[in-house]
N, C-alpha and C positions, 0 to 999 in steps of 0.2 A: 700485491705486495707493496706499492706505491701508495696505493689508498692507505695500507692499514698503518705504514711509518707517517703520514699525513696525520693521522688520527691520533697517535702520541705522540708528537709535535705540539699538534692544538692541546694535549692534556700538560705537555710538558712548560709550555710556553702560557698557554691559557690557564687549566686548572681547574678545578670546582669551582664557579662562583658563591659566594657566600652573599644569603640575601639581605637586603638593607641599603643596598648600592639607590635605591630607589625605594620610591610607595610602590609599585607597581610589583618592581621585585619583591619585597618583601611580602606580597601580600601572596604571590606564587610562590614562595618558601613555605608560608606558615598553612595555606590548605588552596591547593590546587584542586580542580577536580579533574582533572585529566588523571586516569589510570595510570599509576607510576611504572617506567618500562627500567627495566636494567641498565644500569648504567657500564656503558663501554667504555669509559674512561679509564686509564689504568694509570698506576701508582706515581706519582709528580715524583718523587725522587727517583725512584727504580727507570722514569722514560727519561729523567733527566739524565742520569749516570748510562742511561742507552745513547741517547742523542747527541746530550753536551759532555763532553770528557771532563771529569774533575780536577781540575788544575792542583799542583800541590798549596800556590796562596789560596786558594778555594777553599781547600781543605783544613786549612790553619785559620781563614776566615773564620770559618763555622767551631771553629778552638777556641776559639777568642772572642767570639762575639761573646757581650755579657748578657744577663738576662736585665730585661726593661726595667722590672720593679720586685723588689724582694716580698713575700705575703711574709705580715708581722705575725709575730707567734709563732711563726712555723707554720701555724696550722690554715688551709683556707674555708676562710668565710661563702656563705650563701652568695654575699654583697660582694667577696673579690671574686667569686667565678661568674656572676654574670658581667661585673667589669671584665674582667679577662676574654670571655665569650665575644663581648661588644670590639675590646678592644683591637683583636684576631679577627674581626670580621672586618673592620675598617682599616687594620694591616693590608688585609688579604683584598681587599676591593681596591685600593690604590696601590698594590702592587700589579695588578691586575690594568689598572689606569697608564703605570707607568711603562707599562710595553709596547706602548704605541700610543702617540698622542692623538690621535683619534676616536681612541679607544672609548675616550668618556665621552662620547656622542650615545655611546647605547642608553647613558641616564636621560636621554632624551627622548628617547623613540621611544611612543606608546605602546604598555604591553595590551593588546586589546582581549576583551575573553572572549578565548577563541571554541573554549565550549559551546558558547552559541549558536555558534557560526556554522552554515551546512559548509558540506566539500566544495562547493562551486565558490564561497566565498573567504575561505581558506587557503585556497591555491590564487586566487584573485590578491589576497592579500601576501602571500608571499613571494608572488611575485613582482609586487611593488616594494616590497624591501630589496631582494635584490637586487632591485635594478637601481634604486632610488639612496638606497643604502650603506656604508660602510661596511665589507663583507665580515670583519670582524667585531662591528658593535653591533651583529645581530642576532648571536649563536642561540640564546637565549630563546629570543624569538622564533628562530626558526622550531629551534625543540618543540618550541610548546603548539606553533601550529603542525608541528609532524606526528609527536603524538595524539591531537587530538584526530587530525585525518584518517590518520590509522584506525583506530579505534572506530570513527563514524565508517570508515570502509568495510573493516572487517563484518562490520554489524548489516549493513548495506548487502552487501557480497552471502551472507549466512542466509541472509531474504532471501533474494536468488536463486541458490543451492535447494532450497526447502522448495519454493513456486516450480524446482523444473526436478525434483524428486516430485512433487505432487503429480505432478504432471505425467508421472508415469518412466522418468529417466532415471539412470544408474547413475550413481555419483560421483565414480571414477570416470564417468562421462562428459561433465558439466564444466564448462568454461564461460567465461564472460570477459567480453570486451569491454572495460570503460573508457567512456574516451576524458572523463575526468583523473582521471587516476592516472592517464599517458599522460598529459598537462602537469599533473604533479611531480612527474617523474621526471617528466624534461627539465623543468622549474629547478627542482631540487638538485640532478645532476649538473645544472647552472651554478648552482650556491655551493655543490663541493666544489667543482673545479676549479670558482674562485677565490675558497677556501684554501685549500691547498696549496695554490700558486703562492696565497697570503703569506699564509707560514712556510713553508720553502724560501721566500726569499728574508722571513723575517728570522730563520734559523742562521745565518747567516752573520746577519746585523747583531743577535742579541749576544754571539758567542764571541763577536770582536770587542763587544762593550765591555762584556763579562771581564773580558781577559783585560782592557784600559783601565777598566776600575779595580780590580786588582793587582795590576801595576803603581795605581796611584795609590794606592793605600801603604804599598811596599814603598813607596817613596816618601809615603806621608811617617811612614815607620822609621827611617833615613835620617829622620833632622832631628830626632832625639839626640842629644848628646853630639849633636856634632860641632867641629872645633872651629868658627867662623863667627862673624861680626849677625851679632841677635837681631838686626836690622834686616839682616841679607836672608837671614832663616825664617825672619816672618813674613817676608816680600815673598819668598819661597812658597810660604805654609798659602797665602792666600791664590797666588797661582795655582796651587794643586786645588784650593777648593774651586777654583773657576773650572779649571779643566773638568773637575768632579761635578760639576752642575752643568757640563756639557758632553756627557760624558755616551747621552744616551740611556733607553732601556735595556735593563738585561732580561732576562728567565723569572719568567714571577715565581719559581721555588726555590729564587739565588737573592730575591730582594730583597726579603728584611735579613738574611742572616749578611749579606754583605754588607748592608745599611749599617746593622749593629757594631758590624766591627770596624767600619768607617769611623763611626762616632766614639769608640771606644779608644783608638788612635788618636781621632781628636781632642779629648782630653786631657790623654795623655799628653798631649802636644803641651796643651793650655799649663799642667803640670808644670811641663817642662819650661814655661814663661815665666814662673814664680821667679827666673834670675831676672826680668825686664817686666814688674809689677805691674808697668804703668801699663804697656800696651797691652798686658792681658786683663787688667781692670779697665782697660778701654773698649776692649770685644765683649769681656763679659757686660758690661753695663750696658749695651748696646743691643747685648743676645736679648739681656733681658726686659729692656722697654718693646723690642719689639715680637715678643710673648708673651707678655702683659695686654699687646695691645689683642692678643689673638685669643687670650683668657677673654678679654670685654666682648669682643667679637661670637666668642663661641655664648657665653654667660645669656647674649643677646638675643641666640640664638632659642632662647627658651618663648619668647614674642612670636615668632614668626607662627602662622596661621598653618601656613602649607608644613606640615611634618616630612614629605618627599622632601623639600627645597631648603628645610633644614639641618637634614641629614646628610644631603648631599655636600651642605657647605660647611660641615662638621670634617666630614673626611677629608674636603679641602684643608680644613687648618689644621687638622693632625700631619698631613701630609706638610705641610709649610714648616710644622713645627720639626718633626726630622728631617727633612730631605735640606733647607730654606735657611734655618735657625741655627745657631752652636748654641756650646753649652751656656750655663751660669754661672754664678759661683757657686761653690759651693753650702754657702749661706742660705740664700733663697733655691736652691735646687730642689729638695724637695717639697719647697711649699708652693710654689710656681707650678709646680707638677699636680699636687693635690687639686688646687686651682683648677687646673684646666682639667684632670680625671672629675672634679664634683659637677662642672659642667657638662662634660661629656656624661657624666650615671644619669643628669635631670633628663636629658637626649635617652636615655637608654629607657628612663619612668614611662616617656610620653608611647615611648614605641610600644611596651607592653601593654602601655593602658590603650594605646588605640590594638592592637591583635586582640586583645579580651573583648573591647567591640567589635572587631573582626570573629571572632569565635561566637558571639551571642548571633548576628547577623547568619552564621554561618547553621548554626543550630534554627534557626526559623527557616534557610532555605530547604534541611533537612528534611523538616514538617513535611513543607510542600510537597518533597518529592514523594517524602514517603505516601503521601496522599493519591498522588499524581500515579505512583505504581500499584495504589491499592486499586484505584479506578481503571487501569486498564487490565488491573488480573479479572475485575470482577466480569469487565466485557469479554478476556480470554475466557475465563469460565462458560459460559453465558452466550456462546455466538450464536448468533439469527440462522433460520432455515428457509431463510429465502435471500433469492440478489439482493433486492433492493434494501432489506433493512442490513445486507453485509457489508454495502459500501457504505451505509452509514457509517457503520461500526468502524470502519476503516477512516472513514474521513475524522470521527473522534477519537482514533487512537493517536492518527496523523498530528490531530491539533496537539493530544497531549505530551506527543516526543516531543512537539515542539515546545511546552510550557517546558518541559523538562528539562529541556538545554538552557533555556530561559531563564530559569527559576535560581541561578548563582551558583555560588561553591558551596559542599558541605565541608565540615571536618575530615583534615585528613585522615584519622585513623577509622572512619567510617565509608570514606569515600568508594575504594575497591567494593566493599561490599552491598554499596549503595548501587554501584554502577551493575555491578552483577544479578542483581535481584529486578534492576530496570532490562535488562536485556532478558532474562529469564518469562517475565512477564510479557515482552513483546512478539519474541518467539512463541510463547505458549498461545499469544491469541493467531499471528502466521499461523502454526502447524495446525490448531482447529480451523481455523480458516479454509487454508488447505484439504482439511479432509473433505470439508463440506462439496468444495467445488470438486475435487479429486471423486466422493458419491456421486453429485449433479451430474459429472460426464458422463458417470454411466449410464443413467437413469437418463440422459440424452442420448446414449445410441442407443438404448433401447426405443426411446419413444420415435427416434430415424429410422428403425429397422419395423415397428408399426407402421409409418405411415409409408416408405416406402413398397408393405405390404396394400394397404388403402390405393398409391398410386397404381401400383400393377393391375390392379383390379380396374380402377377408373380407364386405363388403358385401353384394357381389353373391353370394357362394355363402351365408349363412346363411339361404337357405329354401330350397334345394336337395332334391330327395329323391331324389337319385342318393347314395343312401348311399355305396355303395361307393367310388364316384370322388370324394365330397367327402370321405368323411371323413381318409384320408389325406393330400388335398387340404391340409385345413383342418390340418390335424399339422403339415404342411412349413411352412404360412405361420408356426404361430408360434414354430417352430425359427426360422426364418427373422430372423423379430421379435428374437428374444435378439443375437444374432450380431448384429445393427446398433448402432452404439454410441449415444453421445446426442446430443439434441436439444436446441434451444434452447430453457431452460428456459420461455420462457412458452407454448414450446405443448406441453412435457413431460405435461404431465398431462390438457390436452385429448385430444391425438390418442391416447394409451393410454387413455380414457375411455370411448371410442368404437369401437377397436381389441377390447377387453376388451367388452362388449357385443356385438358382431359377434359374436364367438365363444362366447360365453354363451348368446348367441338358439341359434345353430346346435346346440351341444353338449346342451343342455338338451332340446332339440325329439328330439335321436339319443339320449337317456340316457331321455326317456319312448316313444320308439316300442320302445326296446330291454326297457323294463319291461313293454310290451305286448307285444312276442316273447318273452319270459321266461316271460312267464305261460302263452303260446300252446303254447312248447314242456313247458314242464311238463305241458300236458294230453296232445301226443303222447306223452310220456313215458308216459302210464296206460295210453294205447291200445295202445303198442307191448310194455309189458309182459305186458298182457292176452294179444294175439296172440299171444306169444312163451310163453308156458306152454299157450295152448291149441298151440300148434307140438310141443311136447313131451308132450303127449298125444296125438298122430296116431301115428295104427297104419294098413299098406300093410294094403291089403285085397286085393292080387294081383292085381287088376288095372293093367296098368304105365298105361297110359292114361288110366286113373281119376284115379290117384294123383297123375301128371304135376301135372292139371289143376287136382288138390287143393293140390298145391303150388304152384302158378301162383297158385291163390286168396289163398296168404297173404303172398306174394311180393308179389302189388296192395294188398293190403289195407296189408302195412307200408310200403309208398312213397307208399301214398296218407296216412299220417298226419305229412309232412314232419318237419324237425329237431326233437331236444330237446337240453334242455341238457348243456353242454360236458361237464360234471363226469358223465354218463351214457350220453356215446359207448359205452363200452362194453357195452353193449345188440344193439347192433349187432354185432359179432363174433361174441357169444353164439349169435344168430339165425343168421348164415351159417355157424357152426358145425354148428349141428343140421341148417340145409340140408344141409351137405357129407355129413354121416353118410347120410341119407334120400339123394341120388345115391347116394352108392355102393351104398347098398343094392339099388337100383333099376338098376346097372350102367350109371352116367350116366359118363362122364367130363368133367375140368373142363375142359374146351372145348367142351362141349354143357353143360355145366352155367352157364358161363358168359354162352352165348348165351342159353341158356334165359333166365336173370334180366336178358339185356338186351332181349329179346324182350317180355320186360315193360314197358322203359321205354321201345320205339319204338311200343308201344301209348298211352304215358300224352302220348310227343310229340305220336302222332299226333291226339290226343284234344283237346291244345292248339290246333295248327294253330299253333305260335309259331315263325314265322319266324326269330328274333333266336334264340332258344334252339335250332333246328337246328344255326345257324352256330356258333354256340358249341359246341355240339357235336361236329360235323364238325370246326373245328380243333382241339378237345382228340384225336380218335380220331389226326387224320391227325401231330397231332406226335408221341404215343402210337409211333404206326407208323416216322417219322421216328427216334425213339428208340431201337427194337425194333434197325432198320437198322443203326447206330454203334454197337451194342454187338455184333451177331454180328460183324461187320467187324472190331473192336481184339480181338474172341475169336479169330475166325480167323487175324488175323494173327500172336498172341500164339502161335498152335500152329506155326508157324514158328518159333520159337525153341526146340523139341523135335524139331527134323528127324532128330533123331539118337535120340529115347528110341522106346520098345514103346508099345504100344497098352495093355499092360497097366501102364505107369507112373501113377498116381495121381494126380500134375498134369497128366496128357496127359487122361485121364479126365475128371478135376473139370471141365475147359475145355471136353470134349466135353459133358458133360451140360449146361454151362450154354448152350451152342451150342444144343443141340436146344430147352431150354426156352424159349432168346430165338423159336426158330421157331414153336415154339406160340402163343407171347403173338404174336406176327408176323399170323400165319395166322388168330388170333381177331379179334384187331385189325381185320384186312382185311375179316373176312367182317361184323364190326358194321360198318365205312364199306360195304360192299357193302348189307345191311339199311339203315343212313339213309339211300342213295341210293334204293333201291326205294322207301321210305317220301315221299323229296320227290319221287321220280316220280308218282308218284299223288297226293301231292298237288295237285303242278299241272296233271295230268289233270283230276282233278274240279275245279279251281278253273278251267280251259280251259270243262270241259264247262255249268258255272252259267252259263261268260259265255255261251256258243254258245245254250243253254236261255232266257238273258234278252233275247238278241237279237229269237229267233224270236218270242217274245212280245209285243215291242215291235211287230214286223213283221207 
């Protein structure tokens, strides 16, 4: 309740500024860009007749005041309503001046543009006015950085809202801490309270003035007609004007009508001196040299460079010339006045012609912007599907709010809806923004809930010792692994932590067993070189049967000293080389020679008894055999497309020979699966005859 009679107070006391008081003012009068917010101001007479009680001289005041200047013809001109307009505004700014002589300190404080300006340097700046400031030359000020705060807040706050609904949140959920917007709020409840306190005590002060000067004016009313020495009445009349120029401010909605009927008094007075000519031809000659000199003064005023500092010193001398000045005579009264009104209209030429360059200025910031919002609809339109080119986009939208703030005022009657089509467009590229990454999430727990599948897996196989089947196994998984895109980053680096360890245990465990096969096979390596030269020192000693067995010997001996390394395979050819020599020697052929050396190794299975390794066996012979089949077959049929060549043709040949050899690799084929089958026959005889042997035992 405190607050809100504080706040018609200030409307009562203060009032609407009218712009013009300044360049700075005037130029936030004729087009702001700051979104115009409603105005809480309420009615100067209705808070005054709340606030200040209406005196009955008050009231006969405003009866009597006369009107300044009468419009000839009756009728008014184009030319007298912007005089009029000029002249009410520079009333209304030095009434405004005159409530507190402090007051015209605000034509000094720069109004800066605070559309520019982010939050951080709006509250920066307003709280150097307060502190630094006259609480009442700065209301102005403060408006214009609270609307603009506002406005960058809301807009600020609406991002927000949108980022944490993308996010997956309810909106009657969504709060936000600023801790810029607490800074504001502290600032600002600073500038009421020292506001407030202003007017509180200035309500006070202005109602006791209020009430002196209409006292004095009821006194000034007094000496009309009274019966005493015309000496005594003018010694009188000028004590009341001193009293009256000390009189203080009143109510800037009590000041010109009290002004007028000050002066209207006054006259009357001078009137009433027509019985003592001289001394009223002695005040008027006197009014009038020194409104003459405020005519040359203001006339001068058409020279000055600065338009601000012109105007400023305009309203200076209007105010000198009511408040400072009496009348004239009647002779030169109204030319006197024409005078200083044609000075004052040249004052009023300059001002429209510089706001017309204010409007053209105003019309090219328009351009920009509009440019400025057609380039970031085009980027809302138009967002990227990937990270990196979105924070582009972000960082060039970023730059061009900020051209945007940058870029000046437009026209007022376009401004709202300038501001609204820039916000439309920034939000529109947020909420596409938004969906993108609002998609990306999911499209990351999905790709989390893959590879957390991949981890489980790496899990369970790093203590495997199925070499063979994991280790390419564990290859696929982490091919696997690459190919999934990302994750959200807060379990980014967990679940590859852990992922990366799985396969380190596993890999590490196959990279030391393999250093222990390395070593293993290097030592075959000695052994089978060893055999392998003592191979090449065997001499047939004629008998074939001997010999056979001699070489059966080293046939066991080299398969008994299993693999060596990769890099020394050829070890092995070497050996079956020398075999082959020793058959032929022996008039072995390689299909007895063949068997011969597999006769070997259904000795070394059988030695085994490994089950798993027959089968494996048995399928390599039998697809072996399978193989042998499709190729005599596409050979034979191939010799069908020679139905017509000899037998002695070359390619009929080459097809036959390789015919016959497919029948021998066939036929050997067969007879090795014939030998493993004998070899698992007997085996499961003697495995039969143990059971049958452990039976009768038991029994």
């Amino acid at each position: 309740m405190l607050e809100e009679q504080k706040d018609k107070l200030q409307d009562a006391v203060g009032g609407n500024e009218k712009s013009g008081t300044t360049g700075t003012d005037t130029t936030q009068e004729k087009s702001t860009e700051n979104i115009p917010e409603k105005e809480h101001s309420l009615d100067t007479q209705g808070t005054e007749k709340e606030d200040i009680q209406e005196t009955p001289g008050e009231a006969a005041a405003k009866q009597e005041a006369p009107v300044e200047s009468e419009v000839k013809g009756g009728k008014e001109t184009s030319e007298d309503s912007a005089e009029k307009e000029l002249q009410e505004e520079i009333d209304e700014s030095n009434a405004e001046d005159a409530e507190d002589e402090d007051n015209h300190q605000r034509h000094h404080i720069p109004m800066l543009d605070y559309h520019e300006m982010s939050m951080e340097n709006l509250v920066g700046e307003l709280q150097r006015l307060v502190r630094n400031e006259k609480v009442q030359a700065i209301r102005r000020h403060v408006e214009g950085i609270k609307t603009e705060f506002d406005l960058k807040f809301q807009e600020f706050l609406e991002e927000k809202k949108e980022d944490f609904i993308s996010k997956g949140g309810n909106e009657i959920d969504f709060k936000y801490n600023s801790v810029t917007k607490r800074q504001f709020n502290e600032v600002y409840a600073d500038y009421r309270e020292k506001r407030n306190q202003y007017y509180k005590n200035l309500e006070q002060n202005l109602k006791s003035n209020l009430h002196n000067r209409l006292e004095i004016i009821e006194e000034l009313k007094s000496l009309v007609n009274v019966e005493e020495d015309i000496n005594t009445t003018y010694k009188n009349f000028k004590d009341l004007q001193e009293r009256w120029r000390n009189a203080g401010p009143v109510p800037r909605s009590s000041y010109n009508d009290v002004w007028r009927t000050y002066h209207h008094h006054i006259e009357i007075f001078y009137d009433f001196l027509h019985l003592n000519r001289e001394l009223r031809d002695l005040d008027f000659k006197h009014n009038l040299e020194e409104k003459l000199k405020l005519i040359e003064r203001a006339e001068k005023l058409a020279e000055e460079p600065d338009l601000n500092k012109a105007f400023r010193e305009l309203q200076t001398l209007h105010k000198i010339w009511k408040e400072d000045i009496g009348p004239v005579d009647q002779e030169h009264r109204e030319k006197i006045w024409e005078q200083f009104s044609n000075a004052t209209k040249a004052m009023h030429q300059r001002r429209q012609e510089h706001y017309k360059e204010l409007e053209k200025s105003y019309e090219k910031n328009l351009e920009k912007k509009e440019e400025i919002i057609a380039r970031i609809s085009d980027i809302a339109n138009n967002v990227a599907n990937n990270h990196r080119a979105i924070q582009q986009q972000i960082k060039e939208v970023e730059a061009l709010r900020e051209a945007f703030f940058k870029a000046g005022k437009v026209p007022q009657k376009v401004n709202e809806a300038t501001w609204s089509k820039f916000k439309t467009a920034v939000r529109t590229f947020n909420r596409n923004k938004n969906a993108y990454y609002k998609n990306l999430k999911k499209e990351q727990q999905e790709n989390l809930d893959k590879k957390r599948a991949l981890l489980e897996l790496a899990v369970k196989l790093k203590d495997s010792e199925d070499w063979e089947q994991t280790t390419p196994e564990m290859k696929r998984i982490q091919n696997e692994w690459k190919q999934i895109g990302h994750v959200p980053r807060k379990y980014s680096d967990s679940i590859w932590k852990e992922f990366k360890t799985a396969c380190n245990h596993y890999f590490d465990r196959l990279h030391a067993r393999k250093n222990k096969d390395h070593k293993k096979e290097a030592e075959n390596y000695e052994h089978k070189s060893a055999c392998l030269d003592r191979l090449k020192e065997f001499k047939l000693s004629g008998d074939r049967e001997k010999d056979i067995e001699s070489i059966k010997g080293f046939i066991t001996e080299w398969k008994s000293y299993g693999r060596v390394p990769f890099n020394k395979k050829a070890i092995t050819n070497k050996f079956n080389k020398i075999l082959d020599a020793i058959f032929r020697k022996l008039d072995i052929s390689q299909q007895e020679a063949e068997l011969l050396k597999y006769g070997n190794k259904i000795q070394q299975l059988a030695k085994t008894e490994d089950e798993d390794a027959l089968y494996k066996e048995r399928t390599f012979i039998r697809r072996k055999i399978s193989d042998a089949k499709d190729e005599i077959r596409q050979l034979e049929n191939n010799l069908q497309f020679f139905s017509g060549a000899t037998d002695s043709n070359p390619l009929v040949q080459e097809v036959v020979q390789n015919i016959e050899r497919h029948k021998e690799a066939l036929a050997t084929w067969k007879t090795k699966l014939k030998k493993l089958n004998i070899l698992q026959n007997d085996l499961l005889r003697a495995a039969e005859s143990e059971e049958e042997e452990t039976d009768d035992s038991e029994e």
